[in-house]
N, C-alpha and C positions, 0 to 999 in steps of 0.2 A: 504494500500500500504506500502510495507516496502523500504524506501527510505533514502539514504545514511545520510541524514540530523539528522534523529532519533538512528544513529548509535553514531552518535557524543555525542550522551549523555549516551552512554553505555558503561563506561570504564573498565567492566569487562564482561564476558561472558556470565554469567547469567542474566545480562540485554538484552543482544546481544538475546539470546533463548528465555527471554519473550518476546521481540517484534517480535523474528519469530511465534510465537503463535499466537499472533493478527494481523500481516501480512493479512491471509488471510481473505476474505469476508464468504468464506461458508466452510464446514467442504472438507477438504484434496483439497482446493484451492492450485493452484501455489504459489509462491512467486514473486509478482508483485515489479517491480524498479523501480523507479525515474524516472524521464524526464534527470536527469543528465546523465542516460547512452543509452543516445541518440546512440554515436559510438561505443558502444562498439560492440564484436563477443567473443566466445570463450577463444581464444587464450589470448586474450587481459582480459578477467577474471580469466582464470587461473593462471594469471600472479599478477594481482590485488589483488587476494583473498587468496593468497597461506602461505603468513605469519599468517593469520588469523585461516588457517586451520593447520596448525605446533602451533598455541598455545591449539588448541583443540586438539590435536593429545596429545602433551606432558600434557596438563590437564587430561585427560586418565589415564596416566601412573606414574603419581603421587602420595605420599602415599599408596604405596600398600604395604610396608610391615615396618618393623621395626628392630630387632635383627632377629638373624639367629638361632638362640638356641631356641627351642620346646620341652618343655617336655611332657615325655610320659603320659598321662593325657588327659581327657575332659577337653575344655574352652569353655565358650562362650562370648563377648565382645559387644560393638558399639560404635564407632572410627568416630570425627566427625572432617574435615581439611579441611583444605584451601592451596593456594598455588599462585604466584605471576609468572610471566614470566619476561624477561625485553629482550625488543626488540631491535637488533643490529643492528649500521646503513646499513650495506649489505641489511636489509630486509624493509628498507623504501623506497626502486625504482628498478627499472626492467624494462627490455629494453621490451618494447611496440612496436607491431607492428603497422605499419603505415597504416590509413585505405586505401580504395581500391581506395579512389580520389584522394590521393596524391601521388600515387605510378608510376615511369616515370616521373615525374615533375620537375621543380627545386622547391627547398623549403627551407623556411628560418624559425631560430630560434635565437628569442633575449636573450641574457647573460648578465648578470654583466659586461661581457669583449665586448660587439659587437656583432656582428651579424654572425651567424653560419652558412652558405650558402651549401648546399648539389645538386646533379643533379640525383641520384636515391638513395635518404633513404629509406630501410625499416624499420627501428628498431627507437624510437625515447625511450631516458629514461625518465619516468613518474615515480610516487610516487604508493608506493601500498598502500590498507588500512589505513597500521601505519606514511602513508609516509605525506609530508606538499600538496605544493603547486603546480599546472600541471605546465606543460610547452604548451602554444598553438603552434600549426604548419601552418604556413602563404606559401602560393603561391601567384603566381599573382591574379588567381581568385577567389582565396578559403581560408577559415581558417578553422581550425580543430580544437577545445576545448576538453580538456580528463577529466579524473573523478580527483578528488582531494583525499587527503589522511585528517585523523585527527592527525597528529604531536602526536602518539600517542609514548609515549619510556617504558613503561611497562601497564600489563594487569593483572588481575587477574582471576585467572582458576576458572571453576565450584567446590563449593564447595562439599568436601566428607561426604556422612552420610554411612557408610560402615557398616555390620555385620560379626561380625568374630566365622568363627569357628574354636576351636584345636581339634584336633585328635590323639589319643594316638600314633599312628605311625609317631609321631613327625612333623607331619604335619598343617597346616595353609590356610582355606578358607576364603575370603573376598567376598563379596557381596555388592555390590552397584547398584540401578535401582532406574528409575524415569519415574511416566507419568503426563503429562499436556497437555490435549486437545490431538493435533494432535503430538506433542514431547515424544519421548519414548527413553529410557535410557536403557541398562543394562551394566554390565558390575563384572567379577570376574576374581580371582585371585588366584593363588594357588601354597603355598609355601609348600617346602619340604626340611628339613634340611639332608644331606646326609655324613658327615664326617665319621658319625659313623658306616656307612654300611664300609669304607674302614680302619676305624680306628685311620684317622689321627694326633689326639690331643692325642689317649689313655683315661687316665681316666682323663683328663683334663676338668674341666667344664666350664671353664672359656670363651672358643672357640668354636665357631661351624661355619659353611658353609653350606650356603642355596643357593636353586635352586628356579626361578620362573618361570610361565606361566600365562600370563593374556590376557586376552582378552573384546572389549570392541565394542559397536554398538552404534547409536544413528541414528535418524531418526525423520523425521519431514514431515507427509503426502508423497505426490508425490516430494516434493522441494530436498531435500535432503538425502541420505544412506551411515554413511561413519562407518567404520570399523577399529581396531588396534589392531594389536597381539604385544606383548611384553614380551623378556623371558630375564632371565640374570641370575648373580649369586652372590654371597655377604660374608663378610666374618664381624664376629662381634667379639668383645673382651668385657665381663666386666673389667671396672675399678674400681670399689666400687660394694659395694652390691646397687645391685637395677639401676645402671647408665652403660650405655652399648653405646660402638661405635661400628659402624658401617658403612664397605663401599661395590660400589662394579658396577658393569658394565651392564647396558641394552644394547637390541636391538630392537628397533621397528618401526612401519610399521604403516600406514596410507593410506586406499582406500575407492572408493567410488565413488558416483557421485551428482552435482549440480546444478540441473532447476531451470532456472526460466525466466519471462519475463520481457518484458521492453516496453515504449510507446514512440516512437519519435513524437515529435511535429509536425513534417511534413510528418507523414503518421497516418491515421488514423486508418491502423490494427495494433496488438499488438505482438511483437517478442518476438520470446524463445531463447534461447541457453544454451547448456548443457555441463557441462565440468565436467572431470574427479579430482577427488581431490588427490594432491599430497601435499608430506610433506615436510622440509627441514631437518626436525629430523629422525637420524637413533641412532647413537652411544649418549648414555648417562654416565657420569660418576657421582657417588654419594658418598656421606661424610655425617653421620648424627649424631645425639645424643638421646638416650633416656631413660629414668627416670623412673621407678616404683613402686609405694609403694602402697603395699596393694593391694586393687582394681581401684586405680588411676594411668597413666599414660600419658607423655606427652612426646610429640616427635618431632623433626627438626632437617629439612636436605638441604643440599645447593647440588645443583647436575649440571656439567659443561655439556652444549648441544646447540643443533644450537639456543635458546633461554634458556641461563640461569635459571635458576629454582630456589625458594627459598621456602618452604613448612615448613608447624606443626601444629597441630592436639594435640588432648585429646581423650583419651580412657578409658573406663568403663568393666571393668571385672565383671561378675555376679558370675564367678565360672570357 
């Protein structure tokens, strides 16, 4: 059973995927939940689960490239990164819909300041994943408990084991894929430096401007299918031989879908609910640095988005 309890001890992503492995009982099982989400429905997990899915979305689209300058030449590379999110308070609560037995009711909730008295709530604010502690919902006849969050304020992204390839047409392929059990990875990337088609530097070497396209899938049996396209553009400068900045603008996209069931204590068949996965990240901006000598390189980069980004990585040039 994969239950919110064992989440709490996964403070990075890659913990978060092995336990959806073991989750299951038998090969391409559901993903079975806790007795804590007794109330929950859709709505009310879309809501809960959605910062979670904006740190995998922007884990995705991380380290995909580095300078924008490609020379005309074969390469080939393996580029291995990591990268950190840090979660904003907007993305530790979200208005929760009210279940269907307190709706028409009056209904009360306890504060720090007193007591919060309503005569038709729908919406009540709860914590998501990253978020602390619920808030219950009391009527005369009823109380309603919701999921709780882990006080979680940053995460760490799946890490990168990438393959690079250069292409004399000044071009730039990445490759990254993964399978474990019922979890399957892929995802690439494909830069293209383009100044030179219009000329803009001249014979300046020192400049160039790149183009990207990536795209990325992950998948986990029946439970899970989520998808990210990412394209932007980038402009780099050397400052010394061998040390290069680097910045420049994403766009990307997160979709997809999320089954799975759940056991209420007081019914003894077992509920699904499937929600569509959405992101809170679209627009990225980045700033990075990077270093190379030889056939060693190293690189980081801080990039401002609906979760903060902070990434770097080491790279291996064979030729």
């Amino acid at each position: 059973m994969f239950s919110l309890k064992r989440v709490k001890q996964a403070l990075d992503l890659t913990k978060f995927f092995m336990i959806m492995c073991f989750a299951g009982t038998t090969a391409f099982a559901d993903i079975e939940l806790g007795s804590e989400f007794n109330s929950i429905n859709a709505k009310y997990a879309s809501g809960y689960f959605k910062p979670l899915f904006t740190s995998i979305g922007q884990s995705f689209n991380t380290n995909l490239f580095t300078t924008a300058k490609y020379k005309k030449e074969w390469s080939f590379g393996i580029d291995f990164s990591v990268q950190a999110m840090m979660i904003p308070s907007s993305q530790l609560t979200f208005n929760a819909p009210v279940p269907d037995t307190m709706l028409n009711k009056t209904t009360y909730i306890y504060t720090g300041s007193g007591t919060n008295t309503s005569n038709n709530r729908t919406t009540i604010t709860q914590p998501t994943i990253y978020g602390g502690k619920a808030t219950p919902l009391f009527s005369a006849s009823t109380t309603e408990t919701f999921v709780e969050g882990f006080n979680i304020s940053n995460i760490s992204g799946i890490p990168n084991i990438q393959f690079i390839l250069g292409i004399p047409t000044q071009t730039e392929i990445r490759f990254r894929g993964a399978g474990f059990g019922d979890l399957f990875f892929l995802g690439f990337n494909i830069n293209q430096q383009i100044d030179q088609f219009f000329k803009i530097f001249g014979k300046d070497e020192i400049q160039a401007i790149a183009v990207n396209l990536a795209y990325h899938s992950i998948s986990y049996s029946k439970a899970f299918d989520m998808s990210s396209l990412c394209f932007g553009a980038r402009y780099s400068r050397e400052l010394v031989e061998g040390l290069n900045v680097y910045g420049g603008v994403l766009y990307e996209t997160l979709s997809g879908k999320f089954e799975a069931t759940y056991k209420n204590p007081d019914d003894p068949n077992f509920k699904k609910f499937k929600i569509d996965i959405e992101t809170f990240s679209n627009i990225r901006l980045l700033l990075g640095l990077t270093y190379r000598i030889s056939f060693f390189e190293a690189h980081f980069d801080a990039a401002y988005a609906s979760q903060p980004t902070i990434a770097g990585g080491i790279s291996f040039w064979f030729f």
